[in-house]
C-alpha positions as protocol buffer text, in pm:
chain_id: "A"
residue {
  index: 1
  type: UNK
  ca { x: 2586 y: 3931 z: -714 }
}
residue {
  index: 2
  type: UNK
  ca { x: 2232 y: 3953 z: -524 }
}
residue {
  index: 3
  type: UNK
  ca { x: 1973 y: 3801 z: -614 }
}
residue {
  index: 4
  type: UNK
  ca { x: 1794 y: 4134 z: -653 }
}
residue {
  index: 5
  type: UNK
  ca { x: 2052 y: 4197 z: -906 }
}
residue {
  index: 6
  type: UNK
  ca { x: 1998 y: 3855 z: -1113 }
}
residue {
  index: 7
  type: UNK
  ca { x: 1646 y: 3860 z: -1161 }
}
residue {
  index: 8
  type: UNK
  ca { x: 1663 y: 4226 z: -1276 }
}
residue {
  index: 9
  type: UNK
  ca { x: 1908 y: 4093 z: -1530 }
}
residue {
  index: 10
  type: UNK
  ca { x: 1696 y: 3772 z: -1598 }
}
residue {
  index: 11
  type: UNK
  ca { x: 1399 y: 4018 z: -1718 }
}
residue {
  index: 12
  type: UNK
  ca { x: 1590 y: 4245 z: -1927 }
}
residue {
  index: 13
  type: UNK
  ca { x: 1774 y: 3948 z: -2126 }
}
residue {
  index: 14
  type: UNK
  ca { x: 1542 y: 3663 z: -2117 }
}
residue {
  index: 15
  type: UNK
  ca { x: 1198 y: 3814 z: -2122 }
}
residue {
  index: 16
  type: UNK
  ca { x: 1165 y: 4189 z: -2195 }
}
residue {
  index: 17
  type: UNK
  ca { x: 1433 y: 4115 z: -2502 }
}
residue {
  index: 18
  type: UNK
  ca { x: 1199 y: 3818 z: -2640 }
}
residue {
  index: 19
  type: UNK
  ca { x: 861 y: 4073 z: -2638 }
}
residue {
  index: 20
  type: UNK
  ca { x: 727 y: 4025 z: -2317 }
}
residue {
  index: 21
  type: UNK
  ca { x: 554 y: 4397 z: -2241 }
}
residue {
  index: 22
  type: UNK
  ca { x: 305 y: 4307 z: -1947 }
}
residue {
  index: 23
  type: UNK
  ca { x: 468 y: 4602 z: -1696 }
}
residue {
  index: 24
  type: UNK
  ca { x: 295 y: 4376 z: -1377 }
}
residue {
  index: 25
  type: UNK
  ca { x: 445 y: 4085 z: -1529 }
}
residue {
  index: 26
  type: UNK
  ca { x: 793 y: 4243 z: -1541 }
}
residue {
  index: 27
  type: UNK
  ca { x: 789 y: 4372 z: -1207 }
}
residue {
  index: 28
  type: UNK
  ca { x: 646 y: 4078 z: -1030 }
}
residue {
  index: 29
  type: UNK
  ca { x: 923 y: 3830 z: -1241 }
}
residue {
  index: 30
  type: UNK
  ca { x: 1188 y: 4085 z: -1095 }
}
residue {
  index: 31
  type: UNK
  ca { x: 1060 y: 4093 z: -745 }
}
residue {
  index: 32
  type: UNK
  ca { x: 1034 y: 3692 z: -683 }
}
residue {
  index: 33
  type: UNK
  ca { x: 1344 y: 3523 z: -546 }
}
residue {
  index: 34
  type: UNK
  ca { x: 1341 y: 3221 z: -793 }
}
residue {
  index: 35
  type: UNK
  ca { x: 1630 y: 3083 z: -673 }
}
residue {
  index: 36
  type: UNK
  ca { x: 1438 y: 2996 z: -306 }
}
residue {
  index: 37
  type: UNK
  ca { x: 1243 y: 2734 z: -590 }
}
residue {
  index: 38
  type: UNK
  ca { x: 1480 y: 2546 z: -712 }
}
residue {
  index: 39
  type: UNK
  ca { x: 1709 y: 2264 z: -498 }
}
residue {
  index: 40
  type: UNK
  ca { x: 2007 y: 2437 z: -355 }
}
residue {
  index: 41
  type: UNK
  ca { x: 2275 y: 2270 z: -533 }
}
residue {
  index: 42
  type: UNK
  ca { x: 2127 y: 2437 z: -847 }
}
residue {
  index: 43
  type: UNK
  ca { x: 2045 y: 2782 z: -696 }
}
residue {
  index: 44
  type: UNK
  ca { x: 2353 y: 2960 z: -870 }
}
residue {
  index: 45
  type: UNK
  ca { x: 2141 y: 2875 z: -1201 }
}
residue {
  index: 46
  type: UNK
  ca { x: 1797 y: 2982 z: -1097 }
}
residue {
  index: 47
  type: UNK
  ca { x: 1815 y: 3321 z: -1320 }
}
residue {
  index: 48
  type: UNK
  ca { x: 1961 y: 3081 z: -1621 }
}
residue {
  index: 49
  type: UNK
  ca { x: 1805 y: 3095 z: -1942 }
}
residue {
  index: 50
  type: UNK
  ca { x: 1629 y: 2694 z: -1900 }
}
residue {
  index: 51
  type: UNK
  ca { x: 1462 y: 2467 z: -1724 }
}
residue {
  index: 52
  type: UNK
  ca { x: 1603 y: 2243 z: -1418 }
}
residue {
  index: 53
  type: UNK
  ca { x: 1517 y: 1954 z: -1253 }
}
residue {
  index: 54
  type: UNK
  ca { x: 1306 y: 2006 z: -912 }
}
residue {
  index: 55
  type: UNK
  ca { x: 1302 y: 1637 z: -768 }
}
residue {
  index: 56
  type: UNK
  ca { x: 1047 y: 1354 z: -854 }
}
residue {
  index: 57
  type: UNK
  ca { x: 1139 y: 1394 z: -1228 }
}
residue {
  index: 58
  type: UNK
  ca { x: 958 y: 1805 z: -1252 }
}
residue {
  index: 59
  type: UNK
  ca { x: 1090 y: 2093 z: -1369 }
}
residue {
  index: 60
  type: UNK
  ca { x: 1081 y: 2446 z: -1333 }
}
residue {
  index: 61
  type: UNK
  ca { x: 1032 y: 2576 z: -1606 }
}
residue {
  index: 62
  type: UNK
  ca { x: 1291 y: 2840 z: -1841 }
}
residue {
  index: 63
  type: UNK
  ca { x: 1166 y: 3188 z: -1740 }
}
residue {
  index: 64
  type: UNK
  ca { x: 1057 y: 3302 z: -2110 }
}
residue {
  index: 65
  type: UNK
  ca { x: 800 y: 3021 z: -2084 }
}
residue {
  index: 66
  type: UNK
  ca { x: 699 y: 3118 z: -1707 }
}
residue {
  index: 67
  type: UNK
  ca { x: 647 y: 3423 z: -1881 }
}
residue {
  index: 68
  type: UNK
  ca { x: 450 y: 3400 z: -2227 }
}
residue {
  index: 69
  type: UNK
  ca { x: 262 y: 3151 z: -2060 }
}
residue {
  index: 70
  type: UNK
  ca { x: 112 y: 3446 z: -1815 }
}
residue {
  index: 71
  type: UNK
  ca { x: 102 y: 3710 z: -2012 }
}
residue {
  index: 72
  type: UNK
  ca { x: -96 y: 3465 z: -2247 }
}
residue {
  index: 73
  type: UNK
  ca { x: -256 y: 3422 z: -1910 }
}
residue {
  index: 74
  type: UNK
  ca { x: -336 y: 3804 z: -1869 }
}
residue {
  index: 75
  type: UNK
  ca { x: -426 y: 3774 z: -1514 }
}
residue {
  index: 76
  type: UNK
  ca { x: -577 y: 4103 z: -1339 }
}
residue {
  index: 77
  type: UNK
  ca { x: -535 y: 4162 z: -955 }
}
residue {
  index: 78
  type: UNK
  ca { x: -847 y: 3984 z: -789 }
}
residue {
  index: 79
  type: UNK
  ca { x: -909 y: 3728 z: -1004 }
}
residue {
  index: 80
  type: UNK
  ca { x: -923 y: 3365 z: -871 }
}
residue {
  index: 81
  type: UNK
  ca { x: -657 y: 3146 z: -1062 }
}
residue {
  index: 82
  type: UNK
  ca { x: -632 y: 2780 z: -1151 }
}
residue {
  index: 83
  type: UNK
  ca { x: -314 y: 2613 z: -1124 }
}
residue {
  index: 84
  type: UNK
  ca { x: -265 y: 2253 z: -1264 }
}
residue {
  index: 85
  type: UNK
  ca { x: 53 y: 2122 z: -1161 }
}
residue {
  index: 86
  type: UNK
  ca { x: 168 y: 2352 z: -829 }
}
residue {
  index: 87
  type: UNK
  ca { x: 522 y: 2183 z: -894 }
}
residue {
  index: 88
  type: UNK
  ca { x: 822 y: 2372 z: -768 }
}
residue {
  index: 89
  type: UNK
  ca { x: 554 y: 2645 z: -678 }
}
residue {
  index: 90
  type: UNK
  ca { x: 718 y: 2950 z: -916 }
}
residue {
  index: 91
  type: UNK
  ca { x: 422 y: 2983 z: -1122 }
}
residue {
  index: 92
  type: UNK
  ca { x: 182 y: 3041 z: -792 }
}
residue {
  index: 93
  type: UNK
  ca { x: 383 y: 3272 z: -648 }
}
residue {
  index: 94
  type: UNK
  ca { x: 428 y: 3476 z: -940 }
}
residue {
  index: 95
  type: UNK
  ca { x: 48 y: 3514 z: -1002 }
}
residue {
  index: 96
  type: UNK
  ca { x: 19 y: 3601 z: -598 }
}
residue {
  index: 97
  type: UNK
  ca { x: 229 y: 3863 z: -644 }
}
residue {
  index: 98
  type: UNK
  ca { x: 40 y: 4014 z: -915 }
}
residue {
  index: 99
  type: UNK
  ca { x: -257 y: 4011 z: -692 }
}
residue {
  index: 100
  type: UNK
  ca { x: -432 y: 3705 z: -736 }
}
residue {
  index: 101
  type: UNK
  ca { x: -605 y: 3460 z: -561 }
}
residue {
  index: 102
  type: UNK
  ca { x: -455 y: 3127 z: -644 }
}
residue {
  index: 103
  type: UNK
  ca { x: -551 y: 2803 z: -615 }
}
residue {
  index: 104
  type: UNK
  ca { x: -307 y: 2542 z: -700 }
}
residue {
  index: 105
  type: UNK
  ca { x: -345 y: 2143 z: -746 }
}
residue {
  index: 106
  type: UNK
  ca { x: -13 y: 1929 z: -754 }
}
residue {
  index: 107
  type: UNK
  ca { x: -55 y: 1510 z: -758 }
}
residue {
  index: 108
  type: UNK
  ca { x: 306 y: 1489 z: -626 }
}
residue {
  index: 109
  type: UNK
  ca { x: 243 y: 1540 z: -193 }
}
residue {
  index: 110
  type: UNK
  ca { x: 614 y: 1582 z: -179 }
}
residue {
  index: 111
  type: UNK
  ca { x: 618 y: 1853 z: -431 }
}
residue {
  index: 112
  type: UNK
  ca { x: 333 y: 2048 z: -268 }
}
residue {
  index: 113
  type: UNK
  ca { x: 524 y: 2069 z: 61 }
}
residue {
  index: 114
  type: UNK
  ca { x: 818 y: 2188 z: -10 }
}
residue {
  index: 115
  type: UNK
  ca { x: 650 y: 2505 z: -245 }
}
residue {
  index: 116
  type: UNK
  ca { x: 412 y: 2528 z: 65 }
}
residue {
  index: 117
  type: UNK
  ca { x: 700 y: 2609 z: 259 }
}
residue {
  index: 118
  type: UNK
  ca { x: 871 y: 2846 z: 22 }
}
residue {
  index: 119
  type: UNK
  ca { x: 490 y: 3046 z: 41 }
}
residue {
  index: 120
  type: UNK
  ca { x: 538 y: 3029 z: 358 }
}
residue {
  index: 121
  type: UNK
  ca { x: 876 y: 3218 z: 376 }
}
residue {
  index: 122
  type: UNK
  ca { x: 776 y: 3446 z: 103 }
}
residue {
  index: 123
  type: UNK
  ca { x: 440 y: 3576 z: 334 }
}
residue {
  index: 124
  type: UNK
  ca { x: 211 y: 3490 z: 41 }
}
residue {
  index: 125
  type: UNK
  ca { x: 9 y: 3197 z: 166 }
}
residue {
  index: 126
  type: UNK
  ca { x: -270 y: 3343 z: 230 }
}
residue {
  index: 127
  type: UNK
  ca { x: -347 y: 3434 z: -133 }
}
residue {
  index: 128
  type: UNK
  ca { x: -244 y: 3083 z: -240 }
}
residue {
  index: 129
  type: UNK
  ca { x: -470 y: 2779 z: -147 }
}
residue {
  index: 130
  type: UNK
  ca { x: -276 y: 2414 z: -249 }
}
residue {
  index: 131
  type: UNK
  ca { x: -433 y: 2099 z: -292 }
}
residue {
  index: 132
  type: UNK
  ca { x: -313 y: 1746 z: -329 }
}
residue {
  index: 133
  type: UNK
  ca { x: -517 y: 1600 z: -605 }
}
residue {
  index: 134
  type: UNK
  ca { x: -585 y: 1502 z: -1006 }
}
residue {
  index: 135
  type: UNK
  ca { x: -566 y: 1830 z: -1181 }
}
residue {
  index: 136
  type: UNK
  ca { x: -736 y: 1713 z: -1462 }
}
residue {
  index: 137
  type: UNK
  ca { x: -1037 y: 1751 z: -1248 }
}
residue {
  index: 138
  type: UNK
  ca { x: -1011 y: 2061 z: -1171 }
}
residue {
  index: 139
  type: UNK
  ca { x: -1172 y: 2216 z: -857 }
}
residue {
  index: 140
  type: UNK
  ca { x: -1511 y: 2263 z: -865 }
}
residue {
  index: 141
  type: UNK
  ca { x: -1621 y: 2402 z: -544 }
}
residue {
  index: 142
  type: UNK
  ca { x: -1423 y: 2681 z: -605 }
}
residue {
  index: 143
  type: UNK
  ca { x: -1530 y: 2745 z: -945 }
}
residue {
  index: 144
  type: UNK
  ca { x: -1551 y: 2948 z: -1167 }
}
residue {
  index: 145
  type: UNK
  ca { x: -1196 y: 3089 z: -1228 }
}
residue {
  index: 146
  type: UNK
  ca { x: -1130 y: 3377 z: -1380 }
}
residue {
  index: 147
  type: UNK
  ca { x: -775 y: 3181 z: -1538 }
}
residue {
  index: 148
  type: UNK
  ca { x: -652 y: 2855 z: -1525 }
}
residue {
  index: 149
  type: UNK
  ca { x: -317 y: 2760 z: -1651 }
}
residue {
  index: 150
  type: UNK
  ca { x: -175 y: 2413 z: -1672 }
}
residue {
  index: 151
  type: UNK
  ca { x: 151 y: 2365 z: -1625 }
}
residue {
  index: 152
  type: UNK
  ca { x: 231 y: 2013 z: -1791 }
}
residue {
  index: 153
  type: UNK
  ca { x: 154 y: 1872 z: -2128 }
}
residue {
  index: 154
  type: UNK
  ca { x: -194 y: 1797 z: -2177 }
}
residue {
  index: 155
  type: UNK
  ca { x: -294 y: 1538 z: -2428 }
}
residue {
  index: 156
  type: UNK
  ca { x: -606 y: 1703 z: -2400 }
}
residue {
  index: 157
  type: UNK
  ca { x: -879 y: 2024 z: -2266 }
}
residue {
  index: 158
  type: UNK
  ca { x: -1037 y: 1825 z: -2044 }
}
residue {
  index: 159
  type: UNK
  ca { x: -1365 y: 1911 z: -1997 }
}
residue {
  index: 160
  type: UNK
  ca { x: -1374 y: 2029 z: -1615 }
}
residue {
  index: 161
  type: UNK
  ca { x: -1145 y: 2316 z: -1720 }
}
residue {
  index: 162
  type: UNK
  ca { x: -1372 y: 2438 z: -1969 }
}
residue {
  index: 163
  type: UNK
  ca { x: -1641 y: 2434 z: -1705 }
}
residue {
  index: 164
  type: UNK
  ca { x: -1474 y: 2567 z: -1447 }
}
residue {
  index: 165
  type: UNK
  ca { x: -1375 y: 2853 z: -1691 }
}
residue {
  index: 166
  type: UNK
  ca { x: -1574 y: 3190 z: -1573 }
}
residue {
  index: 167
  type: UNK
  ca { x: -1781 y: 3379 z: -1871 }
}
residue {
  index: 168
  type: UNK
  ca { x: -1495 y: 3549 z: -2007 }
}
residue {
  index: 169
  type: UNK
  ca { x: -1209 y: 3377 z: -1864 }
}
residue {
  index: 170
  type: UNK
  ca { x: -884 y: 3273 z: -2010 }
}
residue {
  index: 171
  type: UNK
  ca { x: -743 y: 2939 z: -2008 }
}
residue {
  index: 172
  type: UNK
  ca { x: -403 y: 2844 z: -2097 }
}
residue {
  index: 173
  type: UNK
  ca { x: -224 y: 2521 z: -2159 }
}
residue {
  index: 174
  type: UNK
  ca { x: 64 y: 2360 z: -2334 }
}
residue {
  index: 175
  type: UNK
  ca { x: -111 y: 2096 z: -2565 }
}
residue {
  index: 176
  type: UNK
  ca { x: 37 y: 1767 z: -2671 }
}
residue {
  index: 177
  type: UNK
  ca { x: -27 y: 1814 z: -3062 }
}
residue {
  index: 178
  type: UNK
  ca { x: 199 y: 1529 z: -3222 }
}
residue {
  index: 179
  type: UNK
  ca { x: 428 y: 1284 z: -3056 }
}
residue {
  index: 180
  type: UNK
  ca { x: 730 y: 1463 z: -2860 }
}
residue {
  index: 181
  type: UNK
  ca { x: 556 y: 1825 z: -2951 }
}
residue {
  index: 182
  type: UNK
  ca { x: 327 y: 2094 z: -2750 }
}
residue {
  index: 183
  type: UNK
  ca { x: 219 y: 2363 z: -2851 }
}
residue {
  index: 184
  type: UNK
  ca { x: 95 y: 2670 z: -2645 }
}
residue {
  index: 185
  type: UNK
  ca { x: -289 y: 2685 z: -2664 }
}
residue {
  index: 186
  type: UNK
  ca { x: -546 y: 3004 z: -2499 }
}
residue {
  index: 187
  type: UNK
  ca { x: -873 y: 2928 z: -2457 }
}
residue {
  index: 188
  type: UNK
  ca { x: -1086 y: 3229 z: -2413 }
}
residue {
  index: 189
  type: UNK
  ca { x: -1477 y: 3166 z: -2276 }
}
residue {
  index: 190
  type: UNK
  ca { x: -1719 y: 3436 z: -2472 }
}
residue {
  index: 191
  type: UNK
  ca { x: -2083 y: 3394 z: -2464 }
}
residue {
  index: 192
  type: UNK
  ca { x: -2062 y: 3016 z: -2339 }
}
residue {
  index: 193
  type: UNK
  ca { x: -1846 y: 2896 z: -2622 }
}
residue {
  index: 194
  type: UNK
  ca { x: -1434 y: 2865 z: -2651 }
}
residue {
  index: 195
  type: UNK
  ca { x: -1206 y: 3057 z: -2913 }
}
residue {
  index: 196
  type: UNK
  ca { x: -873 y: 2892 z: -2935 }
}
residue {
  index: 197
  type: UNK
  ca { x: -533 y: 3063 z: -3033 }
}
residue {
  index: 198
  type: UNK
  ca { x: -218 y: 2851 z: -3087 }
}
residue {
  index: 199
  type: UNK
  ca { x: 108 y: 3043 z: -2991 }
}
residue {
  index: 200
  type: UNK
  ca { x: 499 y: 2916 z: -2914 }
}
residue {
  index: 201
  type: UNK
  ca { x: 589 y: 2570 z: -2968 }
}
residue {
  index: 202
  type: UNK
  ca { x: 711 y: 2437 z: -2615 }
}
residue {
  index: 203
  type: UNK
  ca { x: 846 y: 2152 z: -2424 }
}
residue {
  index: 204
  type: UNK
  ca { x: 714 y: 2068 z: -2089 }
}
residue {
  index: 205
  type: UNK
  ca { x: 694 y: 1722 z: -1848 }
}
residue {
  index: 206
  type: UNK
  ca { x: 352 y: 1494 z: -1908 }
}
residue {
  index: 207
  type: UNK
  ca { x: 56 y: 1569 z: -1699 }
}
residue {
  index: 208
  type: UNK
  ca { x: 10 y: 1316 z: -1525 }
}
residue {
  index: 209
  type: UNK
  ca { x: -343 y: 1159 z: -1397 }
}
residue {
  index: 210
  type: UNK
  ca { x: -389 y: 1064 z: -1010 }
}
residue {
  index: 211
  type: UNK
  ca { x: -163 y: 1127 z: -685 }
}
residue {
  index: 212
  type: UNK
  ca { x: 131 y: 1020 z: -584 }
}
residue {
  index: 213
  type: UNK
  ca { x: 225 y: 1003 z: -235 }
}
């Protein structure tokens, strides 16, 4: 079976089926070759319904997750995107191909080059600027964003996100709320201040503070 043919499956059963509407969503998730983001030995699984493994103890995360998490998101072509944990480099490349302008922070250098290189071979590097750095401090001289979505447990908003966060922006993140639990959490900026909305219960790798080499 093509790939073509797996992801088209992977959206009807995984995502559309669980509520996700988003029609630039769908057709993006159905477009990307997810299988060029995941270690080869495991590429026959890339459409599965879970996580895998991606090297230096990361994941990729299930697709419903990948998902809810954007549509949560709600990114609209143009706007500039924060990415906290570039990883295996899915999430990026997803919001490219919606039409944004991404930029991505991972702490793990090996990490960062190999989803560099799968940009690369998918032509979308020039929408998609990636940095070797903390995430938890954000990027400020590219701020504001428009979104940001972190892509790790956070024990905590840390602060740069929220000021980073454009007048009307959107941030999304997978909060540590008790010990072994997260919990989905958008953060929407209106008039200077932050409204908070709790959604899925989720399971994702720590976010991790500094770089590693």
């Amino acid at each position: 079976m093509e790939w073509q043919e797996k992801a088209k499956i992977m959206v009807e059963t995984q995502i559309k089926s669980r509520g996700i509407k988003n029609p630039a969503l769908l057709e993006a998730m159905a477009g990307l070759p997810r299988h060029l983001f995941v270690p080869k030995h495991l590429a026959n699984l890339a459409y599965s319904d879970c996580a895998l493994p991606i090297g230096e103890g990361q994941t990729i995360s299930q697709p419903y997750i990948v998902a809810k998490m954007t549509e949560l998101l709600d990114p609209k072509p143009n706007d500039k995107v924060l990415e906290i944990g570039t990883g295996s480099g899915y999430q990026a490349a997803l919001l490219a191909s919606m039409g944004c302008a991404v930029f991505t922070i991972e702490r793990i250098a090996a990490l960062a080059l190999t989803a560099k290189t799968v940009f690369d071979k998918l032509e979308v590097s020039n929408k998609i600027n990636v940095r070797i750095g903390d995430g938890r401090l954000g990027w400020p001289e590219e701020a504001p964003f428009d979104c940001i979505i972190v892509t790790a447990a956070a024990p905590k908003i840390e602060d740069a996100w929220i000021k980073q966060l454009a007048e009307g922006g959107r941030l999304v993140v997978p909060l540590v709320v008790s010990f072994n639990v997260e919990q989905l959490v958008k953060i929407m900026k209106v008039k200077g201040k932050t409204v908070e909305e709790r959604h899925d219960y989720c399971s994702f790798v720590p976010l991790l503070p500094g770089v590693k080499p």
